[in-house]
Structures are given as structure tokens and as C-alpha cells.
C-alpha positions in Angstrom: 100.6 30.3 -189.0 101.4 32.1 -186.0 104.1 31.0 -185.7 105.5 31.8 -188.8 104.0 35.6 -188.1 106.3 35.7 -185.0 109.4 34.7 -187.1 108.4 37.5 -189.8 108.3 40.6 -187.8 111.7 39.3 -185.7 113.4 39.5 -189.0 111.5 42.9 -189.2 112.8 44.4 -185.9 116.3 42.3 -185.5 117.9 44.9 -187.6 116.6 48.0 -184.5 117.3 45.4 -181.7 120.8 44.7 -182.8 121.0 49.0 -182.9 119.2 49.1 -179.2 121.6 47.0 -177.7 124.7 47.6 -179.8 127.6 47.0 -176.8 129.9 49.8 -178.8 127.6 52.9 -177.7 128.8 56.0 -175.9 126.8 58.8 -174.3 127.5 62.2 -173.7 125.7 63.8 -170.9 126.0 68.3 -171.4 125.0 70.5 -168.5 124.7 74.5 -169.0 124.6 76.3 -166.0 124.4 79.7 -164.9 127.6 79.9 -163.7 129.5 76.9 -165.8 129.0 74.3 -168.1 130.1 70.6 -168.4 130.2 67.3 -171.0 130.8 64.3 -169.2 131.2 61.7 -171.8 131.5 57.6 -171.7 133.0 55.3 -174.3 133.2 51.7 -174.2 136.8 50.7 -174.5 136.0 48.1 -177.1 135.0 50.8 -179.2 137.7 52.9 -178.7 140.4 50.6 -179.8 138.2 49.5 -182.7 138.3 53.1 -184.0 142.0 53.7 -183.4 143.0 50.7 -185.2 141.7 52.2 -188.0 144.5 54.9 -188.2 147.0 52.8 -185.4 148.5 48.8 -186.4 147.8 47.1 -182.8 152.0 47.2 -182.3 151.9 50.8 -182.5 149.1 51.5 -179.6 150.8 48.7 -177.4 154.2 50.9 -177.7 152.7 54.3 -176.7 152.8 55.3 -173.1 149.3 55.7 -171.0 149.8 59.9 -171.8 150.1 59.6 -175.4 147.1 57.3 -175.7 145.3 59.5 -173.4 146.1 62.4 -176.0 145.1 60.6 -178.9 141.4 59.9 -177.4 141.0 62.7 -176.4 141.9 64.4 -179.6 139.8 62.0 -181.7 136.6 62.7 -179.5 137.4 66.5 -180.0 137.8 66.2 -183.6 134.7 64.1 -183.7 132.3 66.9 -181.7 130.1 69.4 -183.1 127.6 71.4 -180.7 126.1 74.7 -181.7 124.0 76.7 -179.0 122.2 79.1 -181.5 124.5 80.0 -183.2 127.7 79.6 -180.7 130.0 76.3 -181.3 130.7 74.5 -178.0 134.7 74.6 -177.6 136.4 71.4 -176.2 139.9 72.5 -174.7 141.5 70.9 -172.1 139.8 67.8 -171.0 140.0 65.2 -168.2 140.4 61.8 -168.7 140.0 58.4 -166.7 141.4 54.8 -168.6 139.2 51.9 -167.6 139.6 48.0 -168.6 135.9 48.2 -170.3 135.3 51.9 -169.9 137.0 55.1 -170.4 135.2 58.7 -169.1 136.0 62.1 -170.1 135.1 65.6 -168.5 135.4 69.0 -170.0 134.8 72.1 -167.6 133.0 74.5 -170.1 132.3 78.2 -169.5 128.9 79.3 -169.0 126.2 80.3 -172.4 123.1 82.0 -172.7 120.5 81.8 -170.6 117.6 81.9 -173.7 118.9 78.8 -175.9 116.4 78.1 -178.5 118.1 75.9 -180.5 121.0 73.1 -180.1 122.6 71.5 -183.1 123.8 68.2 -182.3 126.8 66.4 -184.8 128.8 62.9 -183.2 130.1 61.5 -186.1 132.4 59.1 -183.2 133.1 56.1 -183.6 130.8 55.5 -186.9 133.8 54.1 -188.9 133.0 51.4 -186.1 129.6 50.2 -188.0 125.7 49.9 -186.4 127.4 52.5 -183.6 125.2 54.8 -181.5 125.4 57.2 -179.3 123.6 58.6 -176.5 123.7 62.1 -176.4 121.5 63.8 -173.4 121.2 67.4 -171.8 120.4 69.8 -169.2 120.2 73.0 -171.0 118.9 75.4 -168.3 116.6 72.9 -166.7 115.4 71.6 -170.3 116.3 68.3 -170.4 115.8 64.9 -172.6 118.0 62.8 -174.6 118.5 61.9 -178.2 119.9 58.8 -180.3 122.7 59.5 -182.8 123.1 56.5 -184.9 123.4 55.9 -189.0 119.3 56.6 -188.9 120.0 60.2 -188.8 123.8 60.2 -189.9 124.8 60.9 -186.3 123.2 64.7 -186.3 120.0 66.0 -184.9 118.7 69.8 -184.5 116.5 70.4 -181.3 114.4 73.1 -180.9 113.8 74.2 -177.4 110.6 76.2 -176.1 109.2 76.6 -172.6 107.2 73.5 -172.6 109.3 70.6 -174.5 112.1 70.2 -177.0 111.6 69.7 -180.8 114.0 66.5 -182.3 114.5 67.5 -185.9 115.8 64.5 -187.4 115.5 61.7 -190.2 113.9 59.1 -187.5 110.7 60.0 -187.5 110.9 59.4 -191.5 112.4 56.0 -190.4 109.9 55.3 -187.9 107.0 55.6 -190.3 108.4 53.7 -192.5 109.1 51.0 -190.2 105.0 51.3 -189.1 104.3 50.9 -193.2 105.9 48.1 -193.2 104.1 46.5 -190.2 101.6 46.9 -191.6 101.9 45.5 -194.9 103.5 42.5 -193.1 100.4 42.1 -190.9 98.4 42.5 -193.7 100.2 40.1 -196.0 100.0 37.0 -193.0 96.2 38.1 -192.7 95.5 37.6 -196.0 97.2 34.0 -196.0 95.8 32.8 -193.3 91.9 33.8 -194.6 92.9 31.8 -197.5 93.6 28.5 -195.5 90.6 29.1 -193.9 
């Protein structure tokens, strides 16, 4: 009976493990400074070339030079990037860029924001045409930091509410999450109740 417990809830969960460690992720670290700001982002190759070959046939991204491919990641992550600092939109301009076999890394110098940020709206629609993707998105706003999960749970967009003492996630996970607990519990229930009756 245990046994067949065990095998329940890992059909349960295998859906959130296969999320947790989905090998196409990408995280986005922001800093805002006093005197400057900075997105240092990382994106597993993979997934990169998964997502252009949704546009690109595999001839045409062979034929392109190392600057033109460069160009078109770059401009697909821009396109894909929506950050609002109350009620300012972060601008991406010129960005840096590093080609790796597994991984590829971007920087973007940014200019400085306000000091008194109260709230940060976060929307990375990346890479979801890629299926099950996530993305790490994580911050130092000031000296306010933590990190947030962008994945199909929430549609890839979160709203976080900073104070003096912690950050507020706004979000459709914690709808998820209960959900997920409900079911637990019905499950555990539901084994409980057929193993009394063997009894």
C-alpha cells in the first residue's frame, strides 16, 4: 500500500519536477544602482536555437555570420523584455554579447532610476514558444533583493511590491500552490481511506 502511495504523489509532483529542472531555463540577474544600472542575462544555447528555429529553417542560421546571429539574439531578447520601475519602462539599447557552445550571456549597461522604487513589473515572455520554459528572473533594487520564477504558472509575468522590510510576489502561483496542497490532500486522504478498509 505504501508503495503504491509513493507512486501516486510522483505522478502528482513529476509535472513541477520536470518544471524545476527544465535544462532550457534562463535567468536574468537586474542591478539598480545609485550611479548605474545593469541586466546581466544567461540563456542556454539549446534554447536559443530551439526558439529561432521557429522563425529561421536550420540552413538559414548555419549561413548567417557570428554578427548577424549575434543581432538576431539580441533583438529577440529585447523584443521579449518588459520591466516597469513604477511606472518607468526599463529601455534595452545597445547590448553586449558573448556566444558559448552551451551558453550564451548578455550585458546591458543601464542608466541609473529612482532611489524610492515601490513597485517592479516583471513580463519574459522568452523562449515560451519553447514549451515547460522558465525563467529565473532575480534583482538588487537598491539593496532589495530576491528572485522570482517566470514560467507558464504565471504566464511569464509577476508584479512585486517592494517596502522596507520584504518584497510582495503578486502572481498566479500562490493560486497554484494551493491548489497543488488541495490536492495532496485529497490524495492522502483517498490512500488513507483504502488502506483502513484492508484493515
Amino acid at each position: 500500500m505504501m508503495k503504491n502511495m509513493i507512486i501516486g504523489l510522483m505522478f502528482l509532483f513529476s509535472p513541477f519536477l520536470m518544471w524545476s529542472h527544465n535544462p532550457l531555463s534562463a535567468s536574468y540577474y537586474f542591478e539598480v544602482t545609485e550611479n548605474a544600472s545593469l541586466l546581466s542575462i544567461s540563456l542556454s544555447q539549446d534554447a536559443i536555437n530551439k526558439v529561432l528555429l521557429t522563425t529561421y529553417t536550420k540552413a538559414e542560421l548555419e549561413e548567417m555570420n557570428q554578427k548577424n546571429f549575434e543581432e538576431l539574439i539580441v533583438e529577440y531578447i529585447k523584443s521579449h523584455f518588459k520591466v516597469i520601475l513604477d511606472d518607468v519602462a526599463v529601455e534595452l539599447k545597445k547590448g553586449g554579447i558573448k556566444l558559448g557552445s552551451h551558453q550564451t550571456d548578455l550585458k546591458f549597461v543601464l542608466p541609473p532610476y529612482a532611489q524610492d522604487i515601490d513597485e517592479i513589473v516583471v513580463d519574459i515572455p522568452a523562449f515560451k514558444e519553447n514549451g515547460k520554459h522558465q525563467t529565473i528572473f532575480s534583482y538588487n533594487i537598491n539593496g532589495k533583493t530576491n528572485k522570482v520564477i517566470l514560467s507558464e504558472l504565471n504566464n511569464y509575468k509577476v508584479t512585486i511590491e517592494l517596502n522596507e522590510k520584504e518584497a510582495i510576489i503578486k502572481n498566479h502561483q500562490l493560486w497554484n500552490y494551493s491548489g497543488i496542497a488541495i490536492l495532496l490532500v485529497i490524495t492522502l486522504l483517498f490512500f488513507r481511506k483504502r488502506l483502513t478498509k484492508e484493515k
